[in-house]
N, C-alpha and C positions, 0 to 999 in steps of 0.2 A: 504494500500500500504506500503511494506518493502523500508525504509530507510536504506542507510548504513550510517555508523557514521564514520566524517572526522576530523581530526588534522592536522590543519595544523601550523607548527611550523618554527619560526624566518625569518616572513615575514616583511618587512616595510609596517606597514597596513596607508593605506589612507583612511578616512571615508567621500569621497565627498565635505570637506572641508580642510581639516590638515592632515598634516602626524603625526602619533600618536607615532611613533618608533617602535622598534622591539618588535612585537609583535604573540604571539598565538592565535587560532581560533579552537573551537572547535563546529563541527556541528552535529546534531542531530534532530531524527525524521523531515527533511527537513528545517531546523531552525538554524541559530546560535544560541547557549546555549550558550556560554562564552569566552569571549575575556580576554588576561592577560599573562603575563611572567610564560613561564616556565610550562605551564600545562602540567598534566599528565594522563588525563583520558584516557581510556582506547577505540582503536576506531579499525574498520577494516581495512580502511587505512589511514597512513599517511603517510604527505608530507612534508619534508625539504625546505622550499625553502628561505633559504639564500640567500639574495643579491635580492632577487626580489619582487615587490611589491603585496601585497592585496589590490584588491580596490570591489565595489562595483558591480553589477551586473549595467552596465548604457545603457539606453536606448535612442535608436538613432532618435532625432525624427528633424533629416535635411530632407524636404520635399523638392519638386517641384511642385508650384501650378499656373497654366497658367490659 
């Protein structure tokens, strides 16, 4: 299965714990490969997202059980 490769750049990354600062993400073959200021690899597309946050993919587990 083709992946495309994602940059995303001068997000405030939150890692489920702390806010880490401004920071870049760089994803590949379905995967973060590299987190860090200022990257440059080379990607199909990227994304600016100043001012807004990177957070985790989080899973919603509020139930109702009778």
């Amino acid at each position: 299965m083709g992946y495309f490769k994602i940059l995303i750049k001068n997000g405030n990354l939150f890692d489920g714990y702390n806010f880490c600062g401004k920071k870049d993400v760089f994803i590949a073959d379905g995967k973060i490969q590299k987190i860090g200021d200022k990257l440059t690899d080379t990607a199909d597309f990227t994304f600016d997202v100043d001012g807004k946050i990177i957070a985790p993919g989080f899973v919603d587990i509020h139930t109702h059980i009778l």
